[in-house]
PLY file of the C-alpha trace (Angstrom):
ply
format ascii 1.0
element vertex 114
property float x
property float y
property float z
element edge 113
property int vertex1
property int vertex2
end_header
15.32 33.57 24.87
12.10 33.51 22.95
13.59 32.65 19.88
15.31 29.95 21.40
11.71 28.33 22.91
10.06 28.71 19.77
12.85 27.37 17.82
12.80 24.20 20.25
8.63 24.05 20.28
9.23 24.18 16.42
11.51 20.95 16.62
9.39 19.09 19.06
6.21 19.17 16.70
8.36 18.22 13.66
9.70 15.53 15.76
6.52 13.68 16.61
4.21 15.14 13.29
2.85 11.63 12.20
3.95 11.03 8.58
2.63 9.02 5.73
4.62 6.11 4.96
3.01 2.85 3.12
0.80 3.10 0.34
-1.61 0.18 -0.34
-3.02 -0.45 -4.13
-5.33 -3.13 -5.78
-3.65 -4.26 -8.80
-4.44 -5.93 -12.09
-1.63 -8.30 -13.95
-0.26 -8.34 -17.07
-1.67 -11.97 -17.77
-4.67 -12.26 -15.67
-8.22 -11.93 -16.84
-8.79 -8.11 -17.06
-11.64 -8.01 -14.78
-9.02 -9.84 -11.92
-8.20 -7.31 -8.83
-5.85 -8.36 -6.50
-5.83 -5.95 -3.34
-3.10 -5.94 -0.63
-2.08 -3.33 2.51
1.52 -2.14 1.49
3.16 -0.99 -2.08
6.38 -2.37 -1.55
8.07 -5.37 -3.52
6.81 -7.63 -1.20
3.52 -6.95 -0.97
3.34 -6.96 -5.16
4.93 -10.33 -4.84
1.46 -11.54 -2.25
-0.46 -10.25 -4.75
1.01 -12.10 -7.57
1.31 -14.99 -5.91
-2.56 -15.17 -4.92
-3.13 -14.11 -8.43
-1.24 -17.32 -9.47
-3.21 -19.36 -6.85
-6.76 -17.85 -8.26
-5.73 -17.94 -11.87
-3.76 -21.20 -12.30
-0.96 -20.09 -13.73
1.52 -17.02 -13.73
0.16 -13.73 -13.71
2.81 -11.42 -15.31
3.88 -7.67 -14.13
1.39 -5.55 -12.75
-0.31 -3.88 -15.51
-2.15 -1.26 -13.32
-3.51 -0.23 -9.64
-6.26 1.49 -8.11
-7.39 2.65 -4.13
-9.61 0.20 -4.23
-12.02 -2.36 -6.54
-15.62 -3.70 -7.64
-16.57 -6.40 -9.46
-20.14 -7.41 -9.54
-19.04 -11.12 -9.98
-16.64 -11.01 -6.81
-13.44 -10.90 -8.59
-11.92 -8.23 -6.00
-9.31 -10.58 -4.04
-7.93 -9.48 -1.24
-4.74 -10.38 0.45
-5.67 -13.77 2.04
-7.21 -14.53 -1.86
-10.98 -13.98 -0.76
-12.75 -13.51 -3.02
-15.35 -10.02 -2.65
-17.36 -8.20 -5.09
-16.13 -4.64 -3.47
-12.65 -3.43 -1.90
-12.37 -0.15 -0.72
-10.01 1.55 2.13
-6.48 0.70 0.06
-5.51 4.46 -0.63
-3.17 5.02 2.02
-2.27 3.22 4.94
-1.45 5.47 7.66
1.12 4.98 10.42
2.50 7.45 13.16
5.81 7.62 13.19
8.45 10.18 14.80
10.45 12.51 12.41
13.68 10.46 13.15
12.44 7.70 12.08
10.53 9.08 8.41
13.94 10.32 7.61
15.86 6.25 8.34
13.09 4.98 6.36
13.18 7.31 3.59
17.17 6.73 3.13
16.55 3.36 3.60
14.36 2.61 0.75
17.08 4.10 -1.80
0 1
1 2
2 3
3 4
4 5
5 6
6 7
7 8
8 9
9 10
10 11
11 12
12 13
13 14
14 15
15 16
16 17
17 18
18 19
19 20
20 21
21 22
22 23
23 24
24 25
25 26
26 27
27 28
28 29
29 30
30 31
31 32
32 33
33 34
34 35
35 36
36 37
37 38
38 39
39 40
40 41
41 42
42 43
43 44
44 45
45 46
46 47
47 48
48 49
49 50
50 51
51 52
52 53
53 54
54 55
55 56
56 57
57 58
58 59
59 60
60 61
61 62
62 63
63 64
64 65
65 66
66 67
67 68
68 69
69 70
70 71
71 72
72 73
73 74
74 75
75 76
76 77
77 78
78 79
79 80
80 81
81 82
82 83
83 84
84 85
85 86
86 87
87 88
88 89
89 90
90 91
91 92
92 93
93 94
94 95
95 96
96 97
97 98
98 99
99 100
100 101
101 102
102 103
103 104
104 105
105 106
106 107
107 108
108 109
109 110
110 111
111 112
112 113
C-alpha cells in the first residue's frame, strides 16, 4: 500500500513539474553589418523569420541566414533591436523563456516539433 502512494505521489509531481520549453536568442545575420543584433522571445522558425524580417526593415535590404546568437546584446551605438525593431543600446533577459507546463503536455510538444 505504501508503495502504491508513493508510486502515485511520484506521478503527480512529474505530472505538474514545470518544464523548460522556448528558448529566446539575439541573433546576428549573415549579411547585416556585424555590429547588427536582432533580439526576439522564441527560437523557433518563426521567430528567426521576425527577426530577419526587422533586420530587412533596419538594414534595407535582405539580411541572409543567421550567422550567430547570444542571451542577450550591447551596442554602445543602440544597434540591439528588439522584436518590434527598437532600437536599444542593451538587451538582456533572452536566455530562456520559461513557461509552466504539465508533463502531458512537454511530452505532445516535444513529439510535435519532430
Amino acid at each position: 500500500m505504501k508503495i502504491l502512494l508513493l508510486g502515485m505521489l511520484a506521478v503527480g509531481i512529474v505530472v505538474v513539474a514545470p518544464v523548460d520549453l522556448a528558448s529566446a536568442k539575439c541573433y546576428r545575420f549573415s549579411k547585416a553589418p556585424s555590429d547588427h543584433f536582432f533580439c526576439v522571445k522564441g527560437d523557433s522558425f518563426a521567430d528567426r523569420k521576425k527577426a530577419g524580417k526587422c533586420c530587412k526593415r533596419v538594414a534595407g535590404r535582405s539580411c541572409g541566414s543567421v550567422g550567430s546568437s547570444s542571451s542577450s546584446c550591447h551596442s554602445n551605438s543602440n544597434k540591439c533591436y528588439d522584436q518590434n525593431c527598437k532600437a536599444h543600446r542593451s538587451l538582456r533577459g533572452y536566455a530562456r523563456l520559461l513557461r509552466r507546463v504539465t508533463f502531458s503536455q512537454a511530452v505532445r510538444n516535444l513529439f510535435a516539433r519532430r
